[in-house]
C-alpha positions in Angstrom: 102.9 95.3 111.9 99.7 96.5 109.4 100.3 99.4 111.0 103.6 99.9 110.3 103.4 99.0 106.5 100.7 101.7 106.0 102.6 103.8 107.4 105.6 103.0 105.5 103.4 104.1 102.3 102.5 107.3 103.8 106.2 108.0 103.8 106.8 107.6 100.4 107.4 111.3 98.8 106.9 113.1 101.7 108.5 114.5 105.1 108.2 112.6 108.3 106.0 115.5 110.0 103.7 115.3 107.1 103.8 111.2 106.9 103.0 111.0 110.6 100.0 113.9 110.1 98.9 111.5 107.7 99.0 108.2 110.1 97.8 109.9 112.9 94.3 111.2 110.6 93.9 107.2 109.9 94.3 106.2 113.5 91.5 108.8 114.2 89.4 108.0 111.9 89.5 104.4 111.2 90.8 103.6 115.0 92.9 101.0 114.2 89.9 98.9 112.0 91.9 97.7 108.3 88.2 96.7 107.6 86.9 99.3 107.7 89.2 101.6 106.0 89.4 98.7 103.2 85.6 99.2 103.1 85.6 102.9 103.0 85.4 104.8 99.7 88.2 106.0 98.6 87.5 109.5 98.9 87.5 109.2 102.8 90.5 107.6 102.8 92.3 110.1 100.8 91.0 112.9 103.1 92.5 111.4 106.0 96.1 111.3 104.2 95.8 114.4 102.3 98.4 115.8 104.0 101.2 113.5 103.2 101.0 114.4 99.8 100.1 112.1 96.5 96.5 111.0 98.8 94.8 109.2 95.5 98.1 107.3 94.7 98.4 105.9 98.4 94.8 105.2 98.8 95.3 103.0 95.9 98.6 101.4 97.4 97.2 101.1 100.7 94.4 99.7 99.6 96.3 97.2 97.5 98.1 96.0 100.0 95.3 95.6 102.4 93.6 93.2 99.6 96.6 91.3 98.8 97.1 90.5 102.7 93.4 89.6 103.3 93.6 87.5 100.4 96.7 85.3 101.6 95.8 85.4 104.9 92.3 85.4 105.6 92.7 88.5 107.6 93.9 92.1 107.6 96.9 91.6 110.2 100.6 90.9 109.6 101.4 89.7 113.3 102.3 86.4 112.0 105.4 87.3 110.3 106.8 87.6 114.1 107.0 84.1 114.4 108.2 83.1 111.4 111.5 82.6 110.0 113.8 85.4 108.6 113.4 83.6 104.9 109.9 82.9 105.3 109.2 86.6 106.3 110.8 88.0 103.2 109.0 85.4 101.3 105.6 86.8 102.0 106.6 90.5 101.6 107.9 89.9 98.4 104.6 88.7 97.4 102.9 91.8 98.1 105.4 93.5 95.6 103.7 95.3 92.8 100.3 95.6 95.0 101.3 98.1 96.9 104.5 96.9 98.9 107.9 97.8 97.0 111.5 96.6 97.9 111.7 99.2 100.0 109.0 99.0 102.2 109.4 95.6 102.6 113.3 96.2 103.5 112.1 98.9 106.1 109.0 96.7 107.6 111.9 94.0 108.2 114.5 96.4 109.6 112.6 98.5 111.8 109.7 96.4 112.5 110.4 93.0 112.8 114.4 93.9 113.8 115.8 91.7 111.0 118.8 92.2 109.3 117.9 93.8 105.9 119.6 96.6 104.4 117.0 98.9 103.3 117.8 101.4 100.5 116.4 104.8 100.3 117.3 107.3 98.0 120.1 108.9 99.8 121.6 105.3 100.9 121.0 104.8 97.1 123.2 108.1 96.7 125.5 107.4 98.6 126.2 103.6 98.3 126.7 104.6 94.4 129.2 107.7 95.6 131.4 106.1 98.1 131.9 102.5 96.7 131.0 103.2 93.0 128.4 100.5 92.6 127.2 102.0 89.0 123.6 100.6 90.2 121.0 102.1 88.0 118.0 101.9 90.6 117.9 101.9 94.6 116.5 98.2 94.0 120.1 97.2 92.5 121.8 98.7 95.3 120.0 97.0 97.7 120.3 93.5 96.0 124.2 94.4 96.2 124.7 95.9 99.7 122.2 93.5 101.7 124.9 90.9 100.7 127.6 92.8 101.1 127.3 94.2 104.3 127.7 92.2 107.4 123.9 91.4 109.1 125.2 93.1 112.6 125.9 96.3 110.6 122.8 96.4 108.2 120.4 99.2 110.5 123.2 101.4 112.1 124.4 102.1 108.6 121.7 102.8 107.0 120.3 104.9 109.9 124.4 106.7 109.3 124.0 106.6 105.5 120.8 109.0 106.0 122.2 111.5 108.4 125.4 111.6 106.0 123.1 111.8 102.8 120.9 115.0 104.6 123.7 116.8 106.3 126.8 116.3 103.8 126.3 114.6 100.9 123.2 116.1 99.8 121.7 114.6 96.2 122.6 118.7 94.8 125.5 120.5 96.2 127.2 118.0 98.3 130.1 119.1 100.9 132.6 116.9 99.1 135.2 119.3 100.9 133.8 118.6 104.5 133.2 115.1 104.0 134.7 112.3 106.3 134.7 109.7 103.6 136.5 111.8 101.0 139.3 109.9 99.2 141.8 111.8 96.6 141.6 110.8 92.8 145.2 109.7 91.2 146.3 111.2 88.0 144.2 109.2 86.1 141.2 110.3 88.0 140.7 107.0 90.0 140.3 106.3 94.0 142.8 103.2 94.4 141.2 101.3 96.9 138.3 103.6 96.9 135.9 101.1 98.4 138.0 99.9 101.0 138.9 103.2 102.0 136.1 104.6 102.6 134.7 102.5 104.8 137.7 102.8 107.0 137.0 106.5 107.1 133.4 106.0 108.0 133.2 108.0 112.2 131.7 105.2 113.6 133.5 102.1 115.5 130.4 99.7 114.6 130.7 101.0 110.6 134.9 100.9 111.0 134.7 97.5 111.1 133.1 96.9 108.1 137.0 97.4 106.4 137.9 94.0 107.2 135.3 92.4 105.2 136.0 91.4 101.9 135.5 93.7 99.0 136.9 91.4 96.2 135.5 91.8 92.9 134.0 94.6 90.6 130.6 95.4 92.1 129.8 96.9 88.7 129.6 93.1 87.2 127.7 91.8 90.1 124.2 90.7 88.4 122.3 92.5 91.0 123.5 95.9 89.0 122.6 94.3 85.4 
């Protein structure tokens, strides 16, 4: 699980082939010891992750993290959170915030990880969340307060893994394929989508996203407190 948070910081900003380059130079040289790449200077550590771009900025988040973790726990390893429960998980994640571990990591630790049902928000399912049900959320942490409640636990990683292959292939944060787009619903005369939210998500290709039309989508996201 350690492992997998690092390596969710090496992600940030970068590709997957050059996040992964990254990861694999601190398996190689550290072998799988937190201690000692806590212990090392930071020079060495930002070597080994030069390649997935902004090294002295991860090295500082990595290392952040690491601290933060030995300090609660006594140890460098995150295998605990297993065992614990959903709420309790969360919890301690959210206490690493702001020492190295955003939102967003600790949405994709819990997702990918730990197989939880969280609704992680990049910035395309940021895009795209905004586009399609007109959230008006200023920030990818906004839209994730809003959509983790909104969508439906059994649906929360096989729409965000959907959300990212529709945000790379169609509706791309410049240029997007509005005309090619499965999701596309027509403006009135007044330049509104009646029923916009609802619509789209009855439009979404998939029979495990379909479903998400018979939820309820009462109320104007845009005066949910999660987007003020």
């Amino acid at each position: 699980v350690m492992e997998a948070a690092v390596s969710l910081i090496l992600s940030q900003n970068t590709s997957n082939r050059n996040s992964s380059a990254a990861l694999q130079n601190i398996r190689t040289k550290f072998k799988g010891d937190f201690e000692a790449l806590l212990a090392a200077p930071d020079s060495e550590v930002q070597d080994a992750i030069r390649t997935g771009g902004l090294a002295n900025v991860k090295t500082k988040r990595i290392k952040q993290l690491l601290r933060a973790v030995k300090e609660r726990n006594g140890t460098l390893s995150l295998e605990h959170l297993r065992s614990l429960p959903p709420a309790d998980v969360k919890a301690e994640l959210e206490s690493y915030r702001g020492k190295g571990f955003g939102p967003k990591c600790s949405a994709c630790l819990q997702m990918f990880t730990l197989q939880l049902p969280e609704f992680a928000v990049d910035t395309h399912v940021h895009r795209l969340c905004n586009r399609i049900f007109e959230l008006g959320c200023p920030t990818p942490e906004h839209t994730y307060e809003h959509m983790n409640k909104l969508v439906p636990d059994s649906l929360k990683h096989n729409l965000h893994v959907l959300f990212i292959r529709h945000g790379r292939k169609i509706c791309g944060a410049r240029g997007p394929r509005c005309s090619s787009c499965p999701l596309s619903v027509p403006r009135d005369e007044q330049g509104d989508r009646p029923g916009a939210r609802k619509g789209m998500l009855e439009r979404i290709p998939c029979a495990y996203a379909r479903s998400l039309a018979a939820a309820e989508f009462e109320g104007d996201p845009k005066r949910d407190p999660a987007c003020e």
